[in-house]
N, CA, C and O atoms as a GROMACS GRO file, in nm:
protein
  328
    1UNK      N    1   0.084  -0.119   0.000
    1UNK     CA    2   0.000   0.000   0.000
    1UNK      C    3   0.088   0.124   0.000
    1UNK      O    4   0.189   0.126   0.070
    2UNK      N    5   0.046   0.254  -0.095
    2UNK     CA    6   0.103   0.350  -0.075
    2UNK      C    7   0.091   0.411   0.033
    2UNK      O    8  -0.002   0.363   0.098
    3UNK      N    9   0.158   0.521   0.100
    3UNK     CA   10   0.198   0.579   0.238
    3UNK      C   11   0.173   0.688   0.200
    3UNK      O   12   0.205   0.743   0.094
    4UNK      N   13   0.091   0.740   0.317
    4UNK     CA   14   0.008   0.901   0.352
    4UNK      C   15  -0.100   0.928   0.195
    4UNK      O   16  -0.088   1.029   0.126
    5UNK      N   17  -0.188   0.829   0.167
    5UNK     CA   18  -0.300   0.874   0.055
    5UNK      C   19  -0.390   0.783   0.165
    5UNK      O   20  -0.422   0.709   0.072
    6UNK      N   21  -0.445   0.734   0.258
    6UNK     CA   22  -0.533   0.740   0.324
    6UNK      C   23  -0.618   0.791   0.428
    6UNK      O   24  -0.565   0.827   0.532
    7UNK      N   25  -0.746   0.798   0.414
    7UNK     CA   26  -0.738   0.935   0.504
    7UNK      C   27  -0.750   0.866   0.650
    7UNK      O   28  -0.774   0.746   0.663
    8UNK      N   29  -0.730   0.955   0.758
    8UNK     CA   30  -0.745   0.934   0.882
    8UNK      C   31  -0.874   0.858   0.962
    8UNK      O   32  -0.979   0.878   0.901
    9UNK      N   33  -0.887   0.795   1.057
    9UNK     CA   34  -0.943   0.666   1.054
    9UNK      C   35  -0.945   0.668   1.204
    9UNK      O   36  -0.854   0.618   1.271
   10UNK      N   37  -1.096   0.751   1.279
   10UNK     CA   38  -1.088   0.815   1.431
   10UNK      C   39  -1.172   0.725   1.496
   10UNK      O   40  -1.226   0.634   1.432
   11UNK      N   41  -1.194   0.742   1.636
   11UNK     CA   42  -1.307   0.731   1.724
   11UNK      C   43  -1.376   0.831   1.689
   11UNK      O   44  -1.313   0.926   1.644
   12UNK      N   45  -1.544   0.844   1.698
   12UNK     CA   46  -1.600   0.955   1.692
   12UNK      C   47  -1.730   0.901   1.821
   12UNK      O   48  -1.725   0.797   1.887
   13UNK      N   49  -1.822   0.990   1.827
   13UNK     CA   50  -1.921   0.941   1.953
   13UNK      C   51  -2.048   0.985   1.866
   13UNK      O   52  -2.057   1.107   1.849
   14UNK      N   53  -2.141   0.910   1.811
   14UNK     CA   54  -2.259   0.911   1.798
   14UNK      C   55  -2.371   0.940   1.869
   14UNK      O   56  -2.413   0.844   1.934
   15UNK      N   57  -2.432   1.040   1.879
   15UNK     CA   58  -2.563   1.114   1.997
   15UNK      C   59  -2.672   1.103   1.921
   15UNK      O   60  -2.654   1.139   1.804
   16UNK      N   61  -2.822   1.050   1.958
   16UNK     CA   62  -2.877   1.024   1.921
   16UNK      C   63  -3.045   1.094   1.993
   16UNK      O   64  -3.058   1.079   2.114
   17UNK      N   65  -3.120   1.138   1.944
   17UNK     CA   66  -3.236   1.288   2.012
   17UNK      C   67  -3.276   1.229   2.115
   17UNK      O   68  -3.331   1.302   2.197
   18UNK      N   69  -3.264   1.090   2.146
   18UNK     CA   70  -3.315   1.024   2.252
   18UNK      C   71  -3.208   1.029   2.367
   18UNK      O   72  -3.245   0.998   2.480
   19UNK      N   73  -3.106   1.057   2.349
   19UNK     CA   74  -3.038   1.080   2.429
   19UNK      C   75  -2.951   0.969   2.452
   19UNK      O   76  -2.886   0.968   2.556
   20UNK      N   77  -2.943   0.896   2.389
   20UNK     CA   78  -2.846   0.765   2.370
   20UNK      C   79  -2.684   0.790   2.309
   20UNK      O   80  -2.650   0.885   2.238
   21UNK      N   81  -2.628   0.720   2.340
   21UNK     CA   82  -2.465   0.756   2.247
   21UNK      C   83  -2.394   0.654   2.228
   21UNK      O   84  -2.449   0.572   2.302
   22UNK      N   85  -2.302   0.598   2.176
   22UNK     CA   86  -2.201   0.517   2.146
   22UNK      C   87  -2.084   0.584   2.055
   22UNK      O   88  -2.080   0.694   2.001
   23UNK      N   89  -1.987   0.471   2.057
   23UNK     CA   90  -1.870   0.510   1.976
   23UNK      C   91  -1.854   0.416   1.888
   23UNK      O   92  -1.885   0.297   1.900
   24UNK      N   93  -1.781   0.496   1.754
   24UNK     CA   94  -1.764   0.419   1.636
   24UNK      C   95  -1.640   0.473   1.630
   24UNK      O   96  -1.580   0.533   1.718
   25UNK      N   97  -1.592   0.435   1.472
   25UNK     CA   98  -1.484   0.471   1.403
   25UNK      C   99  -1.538   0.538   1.276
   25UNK      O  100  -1.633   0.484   1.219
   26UNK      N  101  -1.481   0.661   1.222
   26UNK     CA  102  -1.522   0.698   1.081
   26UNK      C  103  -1.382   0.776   1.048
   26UNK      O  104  -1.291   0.816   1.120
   27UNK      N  105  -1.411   0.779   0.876
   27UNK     CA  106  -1.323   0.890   0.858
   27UNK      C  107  -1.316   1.058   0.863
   27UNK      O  108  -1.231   1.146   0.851
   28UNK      N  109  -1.435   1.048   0.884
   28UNK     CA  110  -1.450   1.186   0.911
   28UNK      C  111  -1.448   1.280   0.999
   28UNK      O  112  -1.458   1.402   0.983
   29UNK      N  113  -1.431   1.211   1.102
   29UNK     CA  114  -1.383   1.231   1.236
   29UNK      C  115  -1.418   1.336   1.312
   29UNK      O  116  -1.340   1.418   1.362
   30UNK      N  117  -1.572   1.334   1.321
   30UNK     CA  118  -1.634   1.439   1.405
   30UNK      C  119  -1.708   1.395   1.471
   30UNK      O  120  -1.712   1.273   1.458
   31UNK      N  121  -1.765   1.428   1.529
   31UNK     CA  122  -1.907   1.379   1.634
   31UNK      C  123  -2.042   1.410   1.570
   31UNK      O  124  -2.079   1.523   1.540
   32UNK      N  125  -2.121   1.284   1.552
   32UNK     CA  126  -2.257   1.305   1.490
   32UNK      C  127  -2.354   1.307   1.580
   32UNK      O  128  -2.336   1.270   1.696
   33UNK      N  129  -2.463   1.351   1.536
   33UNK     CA  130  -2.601   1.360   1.556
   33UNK      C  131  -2.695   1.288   1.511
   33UNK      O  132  -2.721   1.343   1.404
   34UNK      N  133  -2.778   1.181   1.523
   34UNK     CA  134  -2.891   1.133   1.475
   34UNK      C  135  -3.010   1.146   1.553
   34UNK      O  136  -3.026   1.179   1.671
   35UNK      N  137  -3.088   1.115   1.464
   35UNK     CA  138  -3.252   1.112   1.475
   35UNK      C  139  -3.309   0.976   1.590
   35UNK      O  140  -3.359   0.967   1.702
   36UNK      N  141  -3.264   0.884   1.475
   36UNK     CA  142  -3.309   0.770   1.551
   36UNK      C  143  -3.225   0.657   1.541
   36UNK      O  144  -3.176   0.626   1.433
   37UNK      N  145  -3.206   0.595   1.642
   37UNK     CA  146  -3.083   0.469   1.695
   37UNK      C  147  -3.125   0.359   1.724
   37UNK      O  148  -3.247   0.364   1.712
   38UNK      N  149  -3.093   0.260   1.757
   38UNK     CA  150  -3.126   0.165   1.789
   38UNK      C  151  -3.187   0.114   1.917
   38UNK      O  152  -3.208   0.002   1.964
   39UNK      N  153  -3.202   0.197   1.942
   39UNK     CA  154  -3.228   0.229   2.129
   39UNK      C  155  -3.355   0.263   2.136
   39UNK      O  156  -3.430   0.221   2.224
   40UNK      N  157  -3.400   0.367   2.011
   40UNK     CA  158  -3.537   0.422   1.990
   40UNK      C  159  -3.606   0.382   1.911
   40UNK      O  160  -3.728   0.398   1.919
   41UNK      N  161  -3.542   0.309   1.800
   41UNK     CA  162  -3.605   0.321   1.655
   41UNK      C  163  -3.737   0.193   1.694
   41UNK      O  164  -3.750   0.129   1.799
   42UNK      N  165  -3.838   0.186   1.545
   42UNK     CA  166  -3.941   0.137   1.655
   42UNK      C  167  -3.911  -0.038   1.596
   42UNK      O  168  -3.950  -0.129   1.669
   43UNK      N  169  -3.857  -0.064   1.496
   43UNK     CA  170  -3.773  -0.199   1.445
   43UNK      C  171  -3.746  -0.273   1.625
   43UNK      O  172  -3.799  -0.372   1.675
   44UNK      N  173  -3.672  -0.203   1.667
   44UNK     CA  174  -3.571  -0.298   1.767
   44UNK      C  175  -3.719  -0.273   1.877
   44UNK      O  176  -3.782  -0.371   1.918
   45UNK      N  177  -3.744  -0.182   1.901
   45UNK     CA  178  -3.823  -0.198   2.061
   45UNK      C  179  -3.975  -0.244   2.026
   45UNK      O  180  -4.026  -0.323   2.107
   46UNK      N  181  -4.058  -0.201   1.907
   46UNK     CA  182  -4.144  -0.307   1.905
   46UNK      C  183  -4.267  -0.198   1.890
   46UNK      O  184  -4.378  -0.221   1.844
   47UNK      N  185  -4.205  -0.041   1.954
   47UNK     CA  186  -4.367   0.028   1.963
   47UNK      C  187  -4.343   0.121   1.813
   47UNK      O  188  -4.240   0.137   1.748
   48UNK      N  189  -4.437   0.156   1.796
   48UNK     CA  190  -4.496   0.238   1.721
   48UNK      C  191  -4.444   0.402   1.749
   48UNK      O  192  -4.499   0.452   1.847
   49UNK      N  193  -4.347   0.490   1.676
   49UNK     CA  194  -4.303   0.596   1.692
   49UNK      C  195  -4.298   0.676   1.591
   49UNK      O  196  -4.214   0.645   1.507
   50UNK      N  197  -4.381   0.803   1.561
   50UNK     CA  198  -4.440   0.833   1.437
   50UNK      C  199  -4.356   0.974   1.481
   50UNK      O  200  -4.364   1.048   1.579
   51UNK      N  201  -4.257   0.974   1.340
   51UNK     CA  202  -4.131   1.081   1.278
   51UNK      C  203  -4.165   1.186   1.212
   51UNK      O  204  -4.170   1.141   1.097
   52UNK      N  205  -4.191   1.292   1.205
   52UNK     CA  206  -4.221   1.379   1.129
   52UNK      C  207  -4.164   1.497   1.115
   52UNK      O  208  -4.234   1.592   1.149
   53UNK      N  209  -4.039   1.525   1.067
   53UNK     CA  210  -3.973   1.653   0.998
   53UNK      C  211  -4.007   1.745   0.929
   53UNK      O  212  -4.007   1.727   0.807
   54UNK      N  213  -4.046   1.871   0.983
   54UNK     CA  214  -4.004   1.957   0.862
   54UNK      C  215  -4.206   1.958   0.836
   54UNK      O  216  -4.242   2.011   0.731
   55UNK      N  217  -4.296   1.913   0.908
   55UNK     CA  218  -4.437   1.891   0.857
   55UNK      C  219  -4.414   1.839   0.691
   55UNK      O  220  -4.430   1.908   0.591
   56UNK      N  221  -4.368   1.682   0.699
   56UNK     CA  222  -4.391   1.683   0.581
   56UNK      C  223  -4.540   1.613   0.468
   56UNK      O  224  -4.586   1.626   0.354
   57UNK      N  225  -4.570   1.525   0.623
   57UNK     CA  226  -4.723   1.501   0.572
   57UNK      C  227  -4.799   1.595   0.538
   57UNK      O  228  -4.868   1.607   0.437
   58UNK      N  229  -4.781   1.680   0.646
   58UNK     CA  230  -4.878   1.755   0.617
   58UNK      C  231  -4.870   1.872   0.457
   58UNK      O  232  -4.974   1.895   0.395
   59UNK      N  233  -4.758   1.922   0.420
   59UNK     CA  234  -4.725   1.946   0.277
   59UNK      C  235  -4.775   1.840   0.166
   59UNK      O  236  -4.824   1.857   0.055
   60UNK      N  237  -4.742   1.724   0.240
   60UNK     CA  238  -4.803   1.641   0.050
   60UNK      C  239  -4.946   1.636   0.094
   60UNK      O  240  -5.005   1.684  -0.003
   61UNK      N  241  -5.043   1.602   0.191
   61UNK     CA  242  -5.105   1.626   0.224
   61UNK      C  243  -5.172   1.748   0.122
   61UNK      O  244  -5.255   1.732   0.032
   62UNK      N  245  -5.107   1.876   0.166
   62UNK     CA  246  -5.188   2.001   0.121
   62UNK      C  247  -5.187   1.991  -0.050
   62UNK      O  248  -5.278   2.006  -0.131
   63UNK      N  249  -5.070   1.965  -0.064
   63UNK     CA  250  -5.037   1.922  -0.242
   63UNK      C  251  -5.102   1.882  -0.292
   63UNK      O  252  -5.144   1.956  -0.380
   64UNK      N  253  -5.162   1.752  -0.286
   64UNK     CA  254  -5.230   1.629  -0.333
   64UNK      C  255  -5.397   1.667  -0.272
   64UNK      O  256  -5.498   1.631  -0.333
   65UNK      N  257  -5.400   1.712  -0.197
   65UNK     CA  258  -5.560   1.714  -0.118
   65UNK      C  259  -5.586   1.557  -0.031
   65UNK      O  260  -5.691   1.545   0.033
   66UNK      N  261  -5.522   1.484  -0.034
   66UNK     CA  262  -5.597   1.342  -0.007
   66UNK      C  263  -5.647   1.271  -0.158
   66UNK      O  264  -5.730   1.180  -0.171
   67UNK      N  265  -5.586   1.326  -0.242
   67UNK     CA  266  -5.677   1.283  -0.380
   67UNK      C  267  -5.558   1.160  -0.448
   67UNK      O  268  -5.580   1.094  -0.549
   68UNK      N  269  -5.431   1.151  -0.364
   68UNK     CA  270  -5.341   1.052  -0.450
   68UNK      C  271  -5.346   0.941  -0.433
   68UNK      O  272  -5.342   0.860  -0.525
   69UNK      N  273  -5.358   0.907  -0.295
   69UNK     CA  274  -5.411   0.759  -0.273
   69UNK      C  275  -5.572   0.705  -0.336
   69UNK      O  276  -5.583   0.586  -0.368
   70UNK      N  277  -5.699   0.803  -0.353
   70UNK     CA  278  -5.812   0.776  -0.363
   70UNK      C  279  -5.797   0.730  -0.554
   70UNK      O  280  -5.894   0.674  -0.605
   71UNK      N  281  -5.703   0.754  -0.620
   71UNK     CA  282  -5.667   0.753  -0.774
   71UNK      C  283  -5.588   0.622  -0.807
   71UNK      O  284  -5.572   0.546  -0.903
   72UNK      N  285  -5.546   0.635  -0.674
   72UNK     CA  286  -5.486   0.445  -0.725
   72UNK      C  287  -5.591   0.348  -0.687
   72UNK      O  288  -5.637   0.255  -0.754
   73UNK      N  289  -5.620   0.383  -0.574
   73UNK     CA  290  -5.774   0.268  -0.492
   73UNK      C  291  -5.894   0.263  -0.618
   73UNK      O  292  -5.968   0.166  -0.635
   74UNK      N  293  -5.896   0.403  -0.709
   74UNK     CA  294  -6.017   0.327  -0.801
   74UNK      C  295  -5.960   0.301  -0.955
   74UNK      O  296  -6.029   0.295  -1.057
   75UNK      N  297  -5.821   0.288  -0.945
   75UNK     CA  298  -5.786   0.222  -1.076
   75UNK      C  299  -5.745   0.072  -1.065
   75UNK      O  300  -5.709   0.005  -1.163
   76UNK      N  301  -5.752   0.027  -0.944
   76UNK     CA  302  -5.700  -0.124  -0.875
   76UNK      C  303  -5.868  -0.205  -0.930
   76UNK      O  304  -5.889  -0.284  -1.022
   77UNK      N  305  -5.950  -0.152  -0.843
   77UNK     CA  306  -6.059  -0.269  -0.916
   77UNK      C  307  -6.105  -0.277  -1.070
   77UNK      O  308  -6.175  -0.374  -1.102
   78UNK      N  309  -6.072  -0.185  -1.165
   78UNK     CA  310  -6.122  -0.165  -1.256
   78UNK      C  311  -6.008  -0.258  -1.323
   78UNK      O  312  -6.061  -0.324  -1.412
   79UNK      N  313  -5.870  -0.288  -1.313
   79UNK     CA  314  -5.779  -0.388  -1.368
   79UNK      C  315  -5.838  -0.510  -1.360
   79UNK      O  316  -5.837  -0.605  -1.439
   80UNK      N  317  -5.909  -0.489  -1.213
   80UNK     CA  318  -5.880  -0.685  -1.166
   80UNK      C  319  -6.033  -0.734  -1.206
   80UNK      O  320  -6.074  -0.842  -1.165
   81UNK      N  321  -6.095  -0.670  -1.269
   81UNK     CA  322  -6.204  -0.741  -1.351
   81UNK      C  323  -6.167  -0.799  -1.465
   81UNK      O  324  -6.116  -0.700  -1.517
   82UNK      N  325  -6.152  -0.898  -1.556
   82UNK     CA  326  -6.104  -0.986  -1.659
   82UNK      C  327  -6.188  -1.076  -1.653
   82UNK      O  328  -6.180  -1.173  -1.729
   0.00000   0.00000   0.00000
């Protein structure tokens, strides 16, 4: 392997909104921030934890009216007649 073309290769500490943390290794070698970890996310613990950034339901929501899902629901039965 060539010498000094790789980059640096740290501990960093991962913080997570729940208030959880651990340590990794990256190259980028700063301290991150996440949303959701393994500690919270709803995969590992089992409950139901509803994410919402930025209101984004509620934007497609206003976009669409409720009219994008109701456009696929009545083009589904009209296929499956044959």
């Amino acid at each position: 392997m060539k010498d000094k073309i790789h980059p640096k290769y740290a501990e960093v500490t991962v913080t997570c909104a729940c208030g959880a943390s651990f340590k990794t290794r990256s190259t980028l070698c700063k301290d991150y921030q996440v949303d959701i970890c393994s500690v919270c996310h709803p995969f590992y613990t089992g409950k139901q934890k509803f994410v919402d950034t930025a209101g984004r339901v509620e934007k497609f929501q206003k976009k669409f009216g409720g009219q994008y899902f109701k456009k696929a629901e009545a083009a589904k039965p009209a296929a499956a007649k044959k």
